[in-house]
C-alpha positions as CSV (number, residue, x, y, z in Angstrom):
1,X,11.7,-37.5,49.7
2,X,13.1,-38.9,46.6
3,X,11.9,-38.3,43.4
4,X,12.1,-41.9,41.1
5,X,12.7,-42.1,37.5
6,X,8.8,-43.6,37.0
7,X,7.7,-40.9,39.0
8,X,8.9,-38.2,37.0
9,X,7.9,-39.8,33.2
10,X,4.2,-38.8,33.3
11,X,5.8,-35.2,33.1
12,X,7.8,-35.6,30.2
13,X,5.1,-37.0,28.1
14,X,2.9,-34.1,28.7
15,X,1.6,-32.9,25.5
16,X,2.4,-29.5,24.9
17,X,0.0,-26.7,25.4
18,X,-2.6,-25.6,22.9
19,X,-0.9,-22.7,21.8
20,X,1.6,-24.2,20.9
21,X,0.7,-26.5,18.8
22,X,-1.4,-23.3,17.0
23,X,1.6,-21.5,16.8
24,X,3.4,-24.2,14.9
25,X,0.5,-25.6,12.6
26,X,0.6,-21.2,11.6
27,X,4.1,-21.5,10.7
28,X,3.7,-24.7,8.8
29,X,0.8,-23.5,6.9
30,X,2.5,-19.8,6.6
31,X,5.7,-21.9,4.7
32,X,3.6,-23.9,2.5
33,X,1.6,-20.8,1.4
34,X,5.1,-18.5,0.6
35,X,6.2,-21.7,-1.4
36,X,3.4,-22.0,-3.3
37,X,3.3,-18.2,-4.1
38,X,7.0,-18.0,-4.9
39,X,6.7,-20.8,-7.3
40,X,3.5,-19.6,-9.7
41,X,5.6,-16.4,-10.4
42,X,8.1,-17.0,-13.3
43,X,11.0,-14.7,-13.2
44,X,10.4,-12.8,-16.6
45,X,7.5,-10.8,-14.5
46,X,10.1,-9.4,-12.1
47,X,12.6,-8.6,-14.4
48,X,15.1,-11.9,-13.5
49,X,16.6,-13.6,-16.4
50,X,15.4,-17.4,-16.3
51,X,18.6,-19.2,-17.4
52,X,19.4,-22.7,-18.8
53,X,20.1,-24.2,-15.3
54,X,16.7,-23.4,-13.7
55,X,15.3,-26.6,-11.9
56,X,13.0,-24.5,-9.3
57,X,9.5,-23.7,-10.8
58,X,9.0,-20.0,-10.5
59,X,11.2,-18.1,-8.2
60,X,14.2,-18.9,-5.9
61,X,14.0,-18.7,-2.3
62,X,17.2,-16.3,-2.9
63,X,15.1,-14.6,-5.5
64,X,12.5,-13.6,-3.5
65,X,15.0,-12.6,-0.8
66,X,16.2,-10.3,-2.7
67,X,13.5,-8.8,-4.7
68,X,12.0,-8.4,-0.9
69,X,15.1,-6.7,1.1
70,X,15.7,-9.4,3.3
71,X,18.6,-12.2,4.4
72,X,18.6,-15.3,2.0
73,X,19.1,-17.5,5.5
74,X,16.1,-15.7,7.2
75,X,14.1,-16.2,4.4
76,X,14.7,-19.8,4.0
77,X,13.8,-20.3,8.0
78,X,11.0,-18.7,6.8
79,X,10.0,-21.2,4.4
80,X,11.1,-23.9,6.9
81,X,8.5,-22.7,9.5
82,X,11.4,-22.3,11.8
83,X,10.2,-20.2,15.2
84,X,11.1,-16.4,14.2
85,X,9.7,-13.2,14.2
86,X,8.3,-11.4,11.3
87,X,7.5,-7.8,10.9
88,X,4.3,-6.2,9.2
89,X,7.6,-4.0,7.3
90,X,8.7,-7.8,6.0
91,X,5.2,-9.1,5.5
92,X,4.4,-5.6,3.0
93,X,7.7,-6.5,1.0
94,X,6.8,-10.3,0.6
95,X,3.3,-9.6,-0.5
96,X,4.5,-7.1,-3.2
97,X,7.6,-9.3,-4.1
98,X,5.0,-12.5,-4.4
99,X,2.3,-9.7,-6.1
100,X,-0.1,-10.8,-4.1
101,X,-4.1,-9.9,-4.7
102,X,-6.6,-8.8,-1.6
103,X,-7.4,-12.2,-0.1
104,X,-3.5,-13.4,-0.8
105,X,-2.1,-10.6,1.2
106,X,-5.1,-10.7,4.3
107,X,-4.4,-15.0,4.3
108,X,-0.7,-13.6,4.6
109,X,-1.2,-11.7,7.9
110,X,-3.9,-13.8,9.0
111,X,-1.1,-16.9,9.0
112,X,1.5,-14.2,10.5
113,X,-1.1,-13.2,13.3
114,X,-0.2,-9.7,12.2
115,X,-2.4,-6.6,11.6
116,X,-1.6,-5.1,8.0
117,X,-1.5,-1.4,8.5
118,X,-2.2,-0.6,4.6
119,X,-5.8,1.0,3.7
120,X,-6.5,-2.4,1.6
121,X,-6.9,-3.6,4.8
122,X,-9.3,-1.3,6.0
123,X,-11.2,2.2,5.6
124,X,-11.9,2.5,8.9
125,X,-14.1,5.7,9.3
126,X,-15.6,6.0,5.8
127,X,-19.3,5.3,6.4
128,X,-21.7,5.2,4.3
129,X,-22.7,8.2,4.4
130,X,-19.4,9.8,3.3
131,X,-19.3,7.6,0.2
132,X,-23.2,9.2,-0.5
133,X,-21.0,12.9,-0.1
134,X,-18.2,11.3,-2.8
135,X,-21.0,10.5,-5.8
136,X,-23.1,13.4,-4.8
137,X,-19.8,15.7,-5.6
138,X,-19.4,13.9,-9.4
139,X,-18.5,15.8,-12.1
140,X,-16.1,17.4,-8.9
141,X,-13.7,14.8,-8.8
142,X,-13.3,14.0,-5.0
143,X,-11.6,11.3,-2.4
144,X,-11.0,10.6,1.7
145,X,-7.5,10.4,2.4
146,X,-5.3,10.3,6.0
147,X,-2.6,12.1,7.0
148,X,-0.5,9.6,5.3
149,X,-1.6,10.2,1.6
150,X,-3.5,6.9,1.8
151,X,-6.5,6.5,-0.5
152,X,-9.5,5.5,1.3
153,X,-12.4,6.3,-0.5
154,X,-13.2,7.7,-4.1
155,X,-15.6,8.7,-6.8
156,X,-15.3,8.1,-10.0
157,X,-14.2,11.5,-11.5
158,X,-11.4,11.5,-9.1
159,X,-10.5,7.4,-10.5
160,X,-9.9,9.1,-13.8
161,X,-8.4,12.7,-12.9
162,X,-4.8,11.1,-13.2
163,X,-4.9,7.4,-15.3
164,X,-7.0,5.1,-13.7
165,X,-7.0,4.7,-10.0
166,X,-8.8,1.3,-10.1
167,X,-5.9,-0.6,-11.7
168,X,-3.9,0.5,-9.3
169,X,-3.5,-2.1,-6.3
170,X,-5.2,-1.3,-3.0
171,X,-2.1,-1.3,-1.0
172,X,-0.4,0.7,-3.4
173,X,-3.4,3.9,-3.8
174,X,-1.3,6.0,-1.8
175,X,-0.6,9.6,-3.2
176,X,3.0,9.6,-2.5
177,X,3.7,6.3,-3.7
178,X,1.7,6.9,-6.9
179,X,3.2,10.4,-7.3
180,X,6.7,9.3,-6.8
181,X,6.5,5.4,-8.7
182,X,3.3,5.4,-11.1
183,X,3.7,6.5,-14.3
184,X,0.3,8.0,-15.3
185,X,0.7,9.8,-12.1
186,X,3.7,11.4,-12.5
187,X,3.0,12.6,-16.3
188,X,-0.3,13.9,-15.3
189,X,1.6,16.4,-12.7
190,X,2.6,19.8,-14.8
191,X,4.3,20.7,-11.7
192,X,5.8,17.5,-10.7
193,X,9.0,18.3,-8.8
194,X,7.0,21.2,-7.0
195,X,4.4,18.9,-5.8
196,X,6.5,16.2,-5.1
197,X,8.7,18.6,-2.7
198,X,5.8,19.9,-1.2
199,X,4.2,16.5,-0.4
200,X,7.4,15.4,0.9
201,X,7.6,17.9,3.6
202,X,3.5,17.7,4.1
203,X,4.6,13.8,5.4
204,X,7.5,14.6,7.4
205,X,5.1,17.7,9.4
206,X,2.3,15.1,9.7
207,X,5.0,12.0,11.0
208,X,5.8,13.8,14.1
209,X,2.7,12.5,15.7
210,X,3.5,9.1,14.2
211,X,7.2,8.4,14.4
212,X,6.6,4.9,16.3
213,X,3.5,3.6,13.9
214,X,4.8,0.8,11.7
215,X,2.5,1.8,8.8
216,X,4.2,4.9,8.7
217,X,7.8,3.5,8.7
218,X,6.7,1.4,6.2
219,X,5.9,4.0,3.8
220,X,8.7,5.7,4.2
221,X,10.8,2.9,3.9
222,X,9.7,1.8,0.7
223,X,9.4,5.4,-0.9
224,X,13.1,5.8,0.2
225,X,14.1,2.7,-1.9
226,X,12.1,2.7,-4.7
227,X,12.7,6.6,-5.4
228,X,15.6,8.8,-5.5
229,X,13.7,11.6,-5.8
230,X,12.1,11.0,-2.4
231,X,15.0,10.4,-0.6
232,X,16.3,13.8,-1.9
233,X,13.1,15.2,-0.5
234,X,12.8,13.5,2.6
235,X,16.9,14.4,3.6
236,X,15.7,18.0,3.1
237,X,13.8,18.1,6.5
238,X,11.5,20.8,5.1
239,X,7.9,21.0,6.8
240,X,4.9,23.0,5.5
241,X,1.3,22.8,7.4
242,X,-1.5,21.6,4.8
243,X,-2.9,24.3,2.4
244,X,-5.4,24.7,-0.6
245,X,-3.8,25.1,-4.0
246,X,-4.4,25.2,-7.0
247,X,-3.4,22.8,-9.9
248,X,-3.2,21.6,-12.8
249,X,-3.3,18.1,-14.5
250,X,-2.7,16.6,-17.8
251,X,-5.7,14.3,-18.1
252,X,-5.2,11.6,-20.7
253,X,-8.4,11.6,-21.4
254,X,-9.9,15.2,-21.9
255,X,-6.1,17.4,-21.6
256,X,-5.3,20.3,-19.3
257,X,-7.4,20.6,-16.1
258,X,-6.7,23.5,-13.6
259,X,-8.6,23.0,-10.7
260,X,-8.4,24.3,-6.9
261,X,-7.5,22.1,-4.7
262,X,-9.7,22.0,-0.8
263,X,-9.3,19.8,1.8
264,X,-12.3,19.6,4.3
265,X,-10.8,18.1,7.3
266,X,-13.0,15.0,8.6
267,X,-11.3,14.1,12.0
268,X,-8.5,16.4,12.8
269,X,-6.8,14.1,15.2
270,X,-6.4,11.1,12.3
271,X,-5.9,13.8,9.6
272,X,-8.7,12.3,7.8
273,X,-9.5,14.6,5.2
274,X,-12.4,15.4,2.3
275,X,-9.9,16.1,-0.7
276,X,-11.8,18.2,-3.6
277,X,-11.3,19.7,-7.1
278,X,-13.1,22.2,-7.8
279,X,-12.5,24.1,-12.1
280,X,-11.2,27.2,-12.2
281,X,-11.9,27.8,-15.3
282,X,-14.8,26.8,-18.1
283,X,-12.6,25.3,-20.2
284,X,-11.4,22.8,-16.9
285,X,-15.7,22.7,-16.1
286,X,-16.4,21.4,-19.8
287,X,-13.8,18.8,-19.5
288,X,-14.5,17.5,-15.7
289,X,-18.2,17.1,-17.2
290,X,-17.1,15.3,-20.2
291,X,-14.4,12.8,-18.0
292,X,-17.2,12.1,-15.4
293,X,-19.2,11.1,-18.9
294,X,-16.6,8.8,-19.7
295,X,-16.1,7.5,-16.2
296,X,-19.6,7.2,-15.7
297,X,-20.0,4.9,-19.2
298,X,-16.8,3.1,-18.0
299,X,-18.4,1.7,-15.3
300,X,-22.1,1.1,-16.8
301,X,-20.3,-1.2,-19.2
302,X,-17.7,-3.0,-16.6
């Protein structure tokens, strides 16, 4: 039977499925949101010069490309709400390029439909109860990490063992990023390039199980680009199981701490560990006591 030209026009006007409208309102929304980010952030806060020939407020589209490791075209798609695929990798670069706070960066992924695979995100497996185990430890200072260095939980003698841990931002509190790019950090170490070295190979041990997890990449890939002491380490291939140590810190609050170092592993197949410092010395006790003092009035008065 044949098939007329009237026959076959209900079809084409079909509206399109659901989804797809979804999809493109996301993208639509996603550009409008990167534009409006780029543009609040003047190019003096990331190092740029401005120029006499700016007419774009804030960044530039091939500003932000750049700062962010990705293709000026693929970025302006981007901003276009063209139909392409972005990674969590690309998504973590934008929302540090764009320094982007807690709800920015969720809104981010939440437009993306992506999961972010940074501990701001989530804390999964610190209850309640472990954060009780955290204060009840002060003066000790103590924290929760994973296998990947990541920061999960804290107290408050551990927030000032090495600067201040709570200026940092959530997706950065991550051991090797902070001991490898933060300042306070890395002048707190006295034996910086030995830690650093160690830590290093502690990653690439603990990666085997993990060579396909995009949080993972991510933190190697950033490390490898913002430090070229890391990529030193890392091309070394050296792998050493965890281990208690002990160390010592130049606190810029209270001076030399040397404290042993004890990790009380939590879940051994996430690496989720109980990270303590215990003195080893009275002169180290007298000063934990006297930071967690500080600490402690810090945040009465905050």
């Amino acid at each position: 039977m044949t098939t007329t030209a009237q026959e076959t026009t209900p079809l084409r006007r079909t509206a399109a499925p659901a989804p797809a409208r979804d999809a493109d309102i996301r993208r639509h929304e996603l550009a409008a949101f990167l534009r409006s980010r780029r543009e609040r952030i003047t190019p003096e806060e990331v190092g740029l010069p401005r120029g006499t020939r700016r007419r774009t407020p804030g960044l530039r589209r091939e500003e932000v490309a750049q700062l962010s490791a990705v293709g000026v075209t693929w970025y302006t798609w981007l901003e276009q709400a063209r139909d392409i695929q972005v990674s969590v990798q690309v998504l973590d670069a934008l929302a540090r390029t764009l320094r982007l706070d807690g709800s920015e960066r969720a809104h981010l992924f939440q437009l993306a439909e992506a999961v972010d695979p940074t501990p701001a995100a989530s804390c999964t497996g610190v209850t309640p109860a472990l954060y009780d185990v955290l204060r009840a430890l002060e003066p000790l200072p103590a924290c929760i990490q994973n296998s990947r260095y990541d920061i999960l939980a804290y107290n408050r003698t551990y927030a000032r063992l090495m600067g201040d841990l709570d200026a940092v931002p959530a997706e950065d509190r991550n051991c090797m990023i902070l001991v490898y790019t933060n300042p306070e950090w890395r002048r707190s170490m006295v034996h910086l390039e030995e830690s650093r070295r160690l830590m290093a190979a502690k990653l690439r041990a603990s990666m085997a199980g993990h060579l396909a997890e995009p949080a993972w990449k991510m933190l190697v890939k950033r490390l490898t680009a913002e430090s070229p002491e890391f990529r030193e380490n890392w091309e070394r291939y050296e792998v050493v199981e965890q281990r208690n140590r002990t160390k010592q810190f130049r606190n810029p609050y209270v001076g030399l701490l040397t404290l042993d170092h004890t990790d009380l592993f939590l879940n051994p197949g996430s690496g989720a560990r109980l990270v303590t410092y215990v003195p080893a010395d009275d002169d180290s006790r007298e000063r934990l006591a006297r930071l967690y003092d500080l600490a402690r009035a810090e945040a009465a008065n905050s």
